[in-house]
Biopython code that builds the backbone (N, CA, C, O; Angstrom):
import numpy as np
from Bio.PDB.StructureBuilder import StructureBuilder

atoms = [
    (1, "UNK", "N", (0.825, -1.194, 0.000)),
    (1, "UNK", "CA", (0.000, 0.000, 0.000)),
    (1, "UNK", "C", (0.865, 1.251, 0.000)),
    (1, "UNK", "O", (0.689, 2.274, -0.663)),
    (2, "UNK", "N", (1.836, 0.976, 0.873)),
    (2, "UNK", "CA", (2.847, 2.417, 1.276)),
    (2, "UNK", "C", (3.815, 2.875, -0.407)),
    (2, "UNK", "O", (4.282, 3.934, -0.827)),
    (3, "UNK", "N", (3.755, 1.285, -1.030)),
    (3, "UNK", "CA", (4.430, 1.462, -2.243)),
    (3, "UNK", "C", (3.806, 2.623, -3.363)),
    (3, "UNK", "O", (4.359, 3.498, -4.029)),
    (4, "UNK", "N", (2.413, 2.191, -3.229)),
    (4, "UNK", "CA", (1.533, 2.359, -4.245)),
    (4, "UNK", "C", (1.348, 3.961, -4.244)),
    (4, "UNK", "O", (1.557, 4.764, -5.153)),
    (5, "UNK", "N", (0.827, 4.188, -2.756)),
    (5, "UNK", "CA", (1.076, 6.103, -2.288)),
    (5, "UNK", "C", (2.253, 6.804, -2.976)),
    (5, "UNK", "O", (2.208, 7.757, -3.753)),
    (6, "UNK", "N", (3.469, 6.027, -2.459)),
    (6, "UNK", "CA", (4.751, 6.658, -3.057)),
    (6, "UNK", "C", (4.724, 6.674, -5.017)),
    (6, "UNK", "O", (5.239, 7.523, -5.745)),
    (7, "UNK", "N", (4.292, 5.985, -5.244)),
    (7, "UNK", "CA", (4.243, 5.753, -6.840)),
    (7, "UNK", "C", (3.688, 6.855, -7.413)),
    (7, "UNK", "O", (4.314, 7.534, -8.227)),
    (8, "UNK", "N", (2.328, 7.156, -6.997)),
    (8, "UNK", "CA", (1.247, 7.729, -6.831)),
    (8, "UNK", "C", (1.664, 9.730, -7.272)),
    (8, "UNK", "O", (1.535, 10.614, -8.119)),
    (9, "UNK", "N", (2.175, 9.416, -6.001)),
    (9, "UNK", "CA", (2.743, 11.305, -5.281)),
    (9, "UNK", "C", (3.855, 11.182, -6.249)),
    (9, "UNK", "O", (4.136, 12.250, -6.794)),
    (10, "UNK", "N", (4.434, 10.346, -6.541)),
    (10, "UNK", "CA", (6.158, 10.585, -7.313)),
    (10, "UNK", "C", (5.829, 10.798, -8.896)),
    (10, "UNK", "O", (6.756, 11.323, -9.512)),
    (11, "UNK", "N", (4.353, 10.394, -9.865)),
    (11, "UNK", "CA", (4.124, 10.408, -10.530)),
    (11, "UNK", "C", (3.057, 11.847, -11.059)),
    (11, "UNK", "O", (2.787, 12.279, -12.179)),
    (12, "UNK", "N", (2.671, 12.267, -9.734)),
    (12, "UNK", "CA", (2.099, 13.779, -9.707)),
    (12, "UNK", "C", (3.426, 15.160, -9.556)),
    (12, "UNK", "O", (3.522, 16.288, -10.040)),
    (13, "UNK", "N", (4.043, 14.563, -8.891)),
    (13, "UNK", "CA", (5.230, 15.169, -8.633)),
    (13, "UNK", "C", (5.960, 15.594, -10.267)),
    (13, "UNK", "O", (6.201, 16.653, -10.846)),
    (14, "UNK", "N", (6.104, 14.394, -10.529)),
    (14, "UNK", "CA", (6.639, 14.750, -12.449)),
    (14, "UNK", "C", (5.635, 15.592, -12.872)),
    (14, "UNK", "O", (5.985, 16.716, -13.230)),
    (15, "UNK", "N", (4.395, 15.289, -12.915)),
    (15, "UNK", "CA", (3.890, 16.222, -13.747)),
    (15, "UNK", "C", (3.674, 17.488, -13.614)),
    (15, "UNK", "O", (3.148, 18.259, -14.417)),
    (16, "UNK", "N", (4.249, 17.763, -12.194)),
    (16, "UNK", "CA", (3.532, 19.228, -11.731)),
    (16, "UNK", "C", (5.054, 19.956, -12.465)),
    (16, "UNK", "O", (5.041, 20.946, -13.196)),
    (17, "UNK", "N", (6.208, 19.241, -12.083)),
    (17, "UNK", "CA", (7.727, 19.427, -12.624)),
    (17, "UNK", "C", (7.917, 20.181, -14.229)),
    (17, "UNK", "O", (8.451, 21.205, -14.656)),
    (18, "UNK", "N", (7.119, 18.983, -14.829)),
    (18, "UNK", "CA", (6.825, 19.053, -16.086)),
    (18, "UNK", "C", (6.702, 20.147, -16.477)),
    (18, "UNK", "O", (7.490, 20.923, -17.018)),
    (19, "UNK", "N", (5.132, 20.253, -16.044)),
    (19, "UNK", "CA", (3.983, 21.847, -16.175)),
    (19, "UNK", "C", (4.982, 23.168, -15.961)),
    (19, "UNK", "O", (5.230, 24.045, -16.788)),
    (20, "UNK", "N", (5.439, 23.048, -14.707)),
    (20, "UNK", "CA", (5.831, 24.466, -14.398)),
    (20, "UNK", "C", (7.627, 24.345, -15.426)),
    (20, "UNK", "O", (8.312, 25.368, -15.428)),
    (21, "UNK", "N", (8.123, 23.180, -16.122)),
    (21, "UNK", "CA", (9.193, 23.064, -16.413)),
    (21, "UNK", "C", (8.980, 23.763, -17.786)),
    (21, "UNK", "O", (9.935, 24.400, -18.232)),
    (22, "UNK", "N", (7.923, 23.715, -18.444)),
    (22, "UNK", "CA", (7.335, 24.217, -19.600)),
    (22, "UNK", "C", (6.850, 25.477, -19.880)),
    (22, "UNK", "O", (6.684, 25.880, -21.031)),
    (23, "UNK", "N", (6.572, 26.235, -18.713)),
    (23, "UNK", "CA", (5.830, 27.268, -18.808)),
    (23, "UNK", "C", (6.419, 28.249, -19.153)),
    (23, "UNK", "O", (7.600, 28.400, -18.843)),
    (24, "UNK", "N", (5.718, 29.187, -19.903)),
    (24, "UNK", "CA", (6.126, 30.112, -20.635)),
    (24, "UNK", "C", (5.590, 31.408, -20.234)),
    (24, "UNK", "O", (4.375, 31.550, -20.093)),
    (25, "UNK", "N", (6.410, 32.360, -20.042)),
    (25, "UNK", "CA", (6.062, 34.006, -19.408)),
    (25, "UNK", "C", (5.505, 34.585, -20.590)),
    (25, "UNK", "O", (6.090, 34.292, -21.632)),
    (26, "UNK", "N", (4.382, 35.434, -20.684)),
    (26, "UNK", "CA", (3.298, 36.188, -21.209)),
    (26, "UNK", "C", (4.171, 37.741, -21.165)),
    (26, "UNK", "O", (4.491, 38.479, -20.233)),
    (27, "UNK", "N", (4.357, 37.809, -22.591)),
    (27, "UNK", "CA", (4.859, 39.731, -22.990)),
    (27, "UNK", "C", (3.948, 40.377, -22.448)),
    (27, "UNK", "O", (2.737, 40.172, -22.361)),
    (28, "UNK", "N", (4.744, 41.350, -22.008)),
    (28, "UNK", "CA", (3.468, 42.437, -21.656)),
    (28, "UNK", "C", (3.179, 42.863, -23.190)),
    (28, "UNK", "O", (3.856, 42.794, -24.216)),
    (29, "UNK", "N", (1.611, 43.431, -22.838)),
    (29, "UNK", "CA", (0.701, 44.122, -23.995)),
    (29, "UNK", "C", (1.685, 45.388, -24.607)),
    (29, "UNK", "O", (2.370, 46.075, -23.850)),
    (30, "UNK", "N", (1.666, 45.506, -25.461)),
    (30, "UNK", "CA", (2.530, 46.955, -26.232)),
    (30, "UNK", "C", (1.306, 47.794, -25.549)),
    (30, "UNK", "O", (0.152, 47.497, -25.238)),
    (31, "UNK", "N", (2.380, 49.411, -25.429)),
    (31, "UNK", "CA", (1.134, 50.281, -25.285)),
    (31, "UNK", "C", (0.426, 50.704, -25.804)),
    (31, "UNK", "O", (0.382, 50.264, -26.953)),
    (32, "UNK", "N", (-0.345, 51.498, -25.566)),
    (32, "UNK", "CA", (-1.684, 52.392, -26.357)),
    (32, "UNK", "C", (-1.336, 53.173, -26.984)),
    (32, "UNK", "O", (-0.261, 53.695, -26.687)),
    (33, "UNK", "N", (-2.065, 53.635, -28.149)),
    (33, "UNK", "CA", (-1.689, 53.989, -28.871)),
    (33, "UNK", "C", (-1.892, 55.874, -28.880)),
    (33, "UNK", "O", (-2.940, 56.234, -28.345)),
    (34, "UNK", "N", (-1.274, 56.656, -29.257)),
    (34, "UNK", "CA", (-1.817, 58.226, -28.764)),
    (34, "UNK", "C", (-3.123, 58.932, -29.637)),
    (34, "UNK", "O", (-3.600, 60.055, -29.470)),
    (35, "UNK", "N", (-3.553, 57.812, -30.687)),
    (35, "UNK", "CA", (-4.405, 58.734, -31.086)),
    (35, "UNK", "C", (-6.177, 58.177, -30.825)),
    (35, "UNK", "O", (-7.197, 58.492, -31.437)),
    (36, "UNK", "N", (-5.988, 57.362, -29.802)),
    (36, "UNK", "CA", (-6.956, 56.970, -29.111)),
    (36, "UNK", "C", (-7.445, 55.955, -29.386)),
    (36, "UNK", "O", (-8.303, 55.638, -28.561)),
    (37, "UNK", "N", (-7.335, 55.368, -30.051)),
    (37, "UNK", "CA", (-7.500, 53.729, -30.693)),
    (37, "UNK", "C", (-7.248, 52.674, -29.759)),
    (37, "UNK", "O", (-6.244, 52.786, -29.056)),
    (38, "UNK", "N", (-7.850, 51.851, -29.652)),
    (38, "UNK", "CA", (-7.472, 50.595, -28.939)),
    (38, "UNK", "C", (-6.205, 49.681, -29.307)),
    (38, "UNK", "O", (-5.921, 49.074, -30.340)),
    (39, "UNK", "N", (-5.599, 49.802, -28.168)),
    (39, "UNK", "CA", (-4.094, 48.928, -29.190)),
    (39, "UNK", "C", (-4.039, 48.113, -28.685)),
    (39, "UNK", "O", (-5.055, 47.664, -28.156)),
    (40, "UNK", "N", (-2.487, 47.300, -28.541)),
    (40, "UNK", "CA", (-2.599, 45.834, -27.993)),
    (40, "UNK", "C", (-2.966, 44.627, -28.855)),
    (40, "UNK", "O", (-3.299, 45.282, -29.842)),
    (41, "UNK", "N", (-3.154, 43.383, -29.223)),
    (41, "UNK", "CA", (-3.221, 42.474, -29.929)),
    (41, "UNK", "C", (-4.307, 42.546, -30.365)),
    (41, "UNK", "O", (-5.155, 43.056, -29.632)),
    (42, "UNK", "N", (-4.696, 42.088, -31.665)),
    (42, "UNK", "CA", (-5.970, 42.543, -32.111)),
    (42, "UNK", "C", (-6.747, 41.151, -31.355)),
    (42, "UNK", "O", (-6.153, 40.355, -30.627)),
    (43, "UNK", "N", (-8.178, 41.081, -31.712)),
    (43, "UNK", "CA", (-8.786, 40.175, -30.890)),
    (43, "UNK", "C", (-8.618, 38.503, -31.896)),
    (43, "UNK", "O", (-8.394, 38.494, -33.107)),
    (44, "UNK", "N", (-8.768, 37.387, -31.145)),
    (44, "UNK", "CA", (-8.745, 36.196, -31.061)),
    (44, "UNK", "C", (-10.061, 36.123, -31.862)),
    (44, "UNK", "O", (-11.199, 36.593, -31.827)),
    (45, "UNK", "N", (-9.141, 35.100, -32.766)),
    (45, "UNK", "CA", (-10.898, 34.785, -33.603)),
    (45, "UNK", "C", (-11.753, 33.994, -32.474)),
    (45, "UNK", "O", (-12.956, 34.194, -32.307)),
    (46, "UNK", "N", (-11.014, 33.110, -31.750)),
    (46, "UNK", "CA", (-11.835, 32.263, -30.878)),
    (46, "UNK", "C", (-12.673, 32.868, -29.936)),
    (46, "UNK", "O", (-13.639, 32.294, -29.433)),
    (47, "UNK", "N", (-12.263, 34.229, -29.640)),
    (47, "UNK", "CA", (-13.274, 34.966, -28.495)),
    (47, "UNK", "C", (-14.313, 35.057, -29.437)),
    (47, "UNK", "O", (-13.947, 36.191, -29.744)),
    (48, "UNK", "N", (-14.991, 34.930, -29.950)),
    (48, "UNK", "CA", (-16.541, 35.420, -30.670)),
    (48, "UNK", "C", (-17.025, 33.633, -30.645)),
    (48, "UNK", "O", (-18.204, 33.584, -30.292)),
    (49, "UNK", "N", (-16.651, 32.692, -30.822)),
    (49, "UNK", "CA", (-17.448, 31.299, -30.464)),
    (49, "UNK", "C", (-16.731, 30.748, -28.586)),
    (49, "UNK", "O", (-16.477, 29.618, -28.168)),
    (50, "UNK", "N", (-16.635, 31.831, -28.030)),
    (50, "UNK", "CA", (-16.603, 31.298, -26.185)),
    (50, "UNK", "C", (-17.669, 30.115, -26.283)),
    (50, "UNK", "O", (-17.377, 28.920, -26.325)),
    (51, "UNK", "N", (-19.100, 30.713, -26.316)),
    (51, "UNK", "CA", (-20.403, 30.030, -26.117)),
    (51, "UNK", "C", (-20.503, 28.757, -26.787)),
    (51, "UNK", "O", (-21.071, 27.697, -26.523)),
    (52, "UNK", "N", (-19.823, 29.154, -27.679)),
    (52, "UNK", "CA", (-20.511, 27.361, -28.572)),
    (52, "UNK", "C", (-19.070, 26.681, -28.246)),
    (52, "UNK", "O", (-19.357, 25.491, -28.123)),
    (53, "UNK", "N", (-18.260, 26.760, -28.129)),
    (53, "UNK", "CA", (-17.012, 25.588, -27.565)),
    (53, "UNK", "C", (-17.726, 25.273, -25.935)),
    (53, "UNK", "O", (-17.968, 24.085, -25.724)),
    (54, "UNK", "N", (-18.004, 26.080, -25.009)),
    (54, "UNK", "CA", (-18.081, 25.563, -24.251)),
    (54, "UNK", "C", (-19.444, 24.718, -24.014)),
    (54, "UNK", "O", (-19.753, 24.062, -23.019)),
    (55, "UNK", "N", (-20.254, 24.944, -25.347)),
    (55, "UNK", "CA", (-21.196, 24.177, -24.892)),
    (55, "UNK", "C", (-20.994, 22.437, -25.909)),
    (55, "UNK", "O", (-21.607, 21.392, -25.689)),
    (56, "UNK", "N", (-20.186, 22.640, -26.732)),
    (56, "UNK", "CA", (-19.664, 21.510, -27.638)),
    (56, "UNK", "C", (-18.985, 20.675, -26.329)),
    (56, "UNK", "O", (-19.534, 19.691, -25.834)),
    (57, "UNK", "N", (-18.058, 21.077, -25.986)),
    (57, "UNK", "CA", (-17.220, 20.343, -24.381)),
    (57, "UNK", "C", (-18.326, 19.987, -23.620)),
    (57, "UNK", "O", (-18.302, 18.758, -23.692)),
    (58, "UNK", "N", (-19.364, 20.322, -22.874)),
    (58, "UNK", "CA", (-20.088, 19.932, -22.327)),
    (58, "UNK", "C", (-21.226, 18.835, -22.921)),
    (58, "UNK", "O", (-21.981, 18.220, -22.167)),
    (59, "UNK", "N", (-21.232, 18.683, -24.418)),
    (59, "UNK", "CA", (-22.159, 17.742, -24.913)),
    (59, "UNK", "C", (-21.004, 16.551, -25.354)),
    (59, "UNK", "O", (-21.376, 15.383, -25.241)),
    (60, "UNK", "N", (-19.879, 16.761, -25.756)),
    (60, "UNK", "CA", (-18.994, 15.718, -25.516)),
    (60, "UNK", "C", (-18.492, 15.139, -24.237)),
    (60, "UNK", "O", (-18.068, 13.990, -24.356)),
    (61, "UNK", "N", (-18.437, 15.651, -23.056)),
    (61, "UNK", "CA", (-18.648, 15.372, -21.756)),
    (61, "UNK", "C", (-19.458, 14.245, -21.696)),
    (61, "UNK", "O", (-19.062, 13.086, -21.570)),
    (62, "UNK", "N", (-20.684, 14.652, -21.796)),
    (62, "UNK", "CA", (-21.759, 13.741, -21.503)),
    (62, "UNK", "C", (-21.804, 12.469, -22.508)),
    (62, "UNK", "O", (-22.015, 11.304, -22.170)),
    (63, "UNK", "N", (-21.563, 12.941, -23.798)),
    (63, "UNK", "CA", (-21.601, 11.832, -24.544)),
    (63, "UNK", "C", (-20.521, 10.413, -23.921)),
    (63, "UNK", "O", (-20.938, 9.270, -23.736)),
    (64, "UNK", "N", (-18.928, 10.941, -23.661)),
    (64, "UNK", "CA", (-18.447, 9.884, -23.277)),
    (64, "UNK", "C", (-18.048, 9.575, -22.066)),
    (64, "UNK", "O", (-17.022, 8.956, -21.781)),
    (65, "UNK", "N", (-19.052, 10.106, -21.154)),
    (65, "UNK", "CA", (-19.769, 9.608, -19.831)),
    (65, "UNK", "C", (-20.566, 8.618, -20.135)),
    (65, "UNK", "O", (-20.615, 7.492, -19.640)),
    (66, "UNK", "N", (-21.349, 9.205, -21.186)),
    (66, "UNK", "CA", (-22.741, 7.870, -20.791)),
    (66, "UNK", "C", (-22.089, 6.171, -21.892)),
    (66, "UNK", "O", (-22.533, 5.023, -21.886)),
    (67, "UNK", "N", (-20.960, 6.778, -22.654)),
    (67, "UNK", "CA", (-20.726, 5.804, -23.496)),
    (67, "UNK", "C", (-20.102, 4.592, -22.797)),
    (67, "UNK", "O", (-20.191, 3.371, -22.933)),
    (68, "UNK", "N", (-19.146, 5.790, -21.650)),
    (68, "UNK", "CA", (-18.568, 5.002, -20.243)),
    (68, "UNK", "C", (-19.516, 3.632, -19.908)),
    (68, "UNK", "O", (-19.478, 2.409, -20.045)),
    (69, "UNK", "N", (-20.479, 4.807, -19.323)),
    (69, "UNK", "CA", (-21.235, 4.310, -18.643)),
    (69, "UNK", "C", (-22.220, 2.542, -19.104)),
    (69, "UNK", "O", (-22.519, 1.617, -18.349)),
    (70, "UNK", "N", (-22.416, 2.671, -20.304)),
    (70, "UNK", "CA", (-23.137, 1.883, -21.203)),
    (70, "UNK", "C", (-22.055, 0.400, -21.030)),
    (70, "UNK", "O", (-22.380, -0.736, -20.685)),
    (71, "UNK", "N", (-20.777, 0.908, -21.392)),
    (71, "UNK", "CA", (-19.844, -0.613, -21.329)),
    (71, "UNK", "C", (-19.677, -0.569, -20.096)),
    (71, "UNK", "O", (-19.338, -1.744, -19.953)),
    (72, "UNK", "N", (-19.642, -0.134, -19.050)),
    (72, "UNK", "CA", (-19.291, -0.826, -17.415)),
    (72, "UNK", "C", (-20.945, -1.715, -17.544)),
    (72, "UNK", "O", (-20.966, -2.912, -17.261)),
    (73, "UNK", "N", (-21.725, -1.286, -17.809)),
    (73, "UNK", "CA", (-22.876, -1.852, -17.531)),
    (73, "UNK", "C", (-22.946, -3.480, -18.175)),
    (73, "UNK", "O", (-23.307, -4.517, -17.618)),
    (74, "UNK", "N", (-22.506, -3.268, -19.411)),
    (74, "UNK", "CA", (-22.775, -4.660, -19.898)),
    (74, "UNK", "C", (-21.984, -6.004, -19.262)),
    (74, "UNK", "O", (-22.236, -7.129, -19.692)),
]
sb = StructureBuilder()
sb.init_structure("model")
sb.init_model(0)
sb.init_chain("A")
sb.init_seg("    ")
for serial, (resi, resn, name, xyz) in enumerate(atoms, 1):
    if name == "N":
        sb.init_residue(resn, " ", resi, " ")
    sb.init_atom(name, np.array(xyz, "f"), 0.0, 1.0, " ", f" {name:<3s}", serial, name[0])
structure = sb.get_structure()
């Protein structure tokens, strides 16, 4: 049991290693611009479908939950 804990924590341990071994620092935004315009990166095509990804993730969620669910059953 004591093995299995240690396995466990030593295998979260890598990944947290990993994560922060990978991570990458964010530029600051350029500044504004003087003639009053909004500056900074123009916008993300992905910000205008927020709503429908997160509701696509949530119907694939469920789908392979219940697909889960269907083969434990049989």
């Amino acid at each position: 049991m004591k093995n299995i804990l240690l396995k466990k924590a030593s295998n979260l341990l890598f990944l947290l290693v990993s994560f922060i071994s990978f991570a990458q620092s964010v530029p600051p935004p350029p500044d504004n611009p003087e003639g009053g315009d909004i500056g900074g990166y123009p916008a993300s095509p992905i910000d205008s479908y927020t709503v429908m990804l997160f509701a696509v993730a949530v119907i694939l969620m469920a789908f392979f939950a219940l697909k889960k669910k269907e083969k434990i059953a049989e």
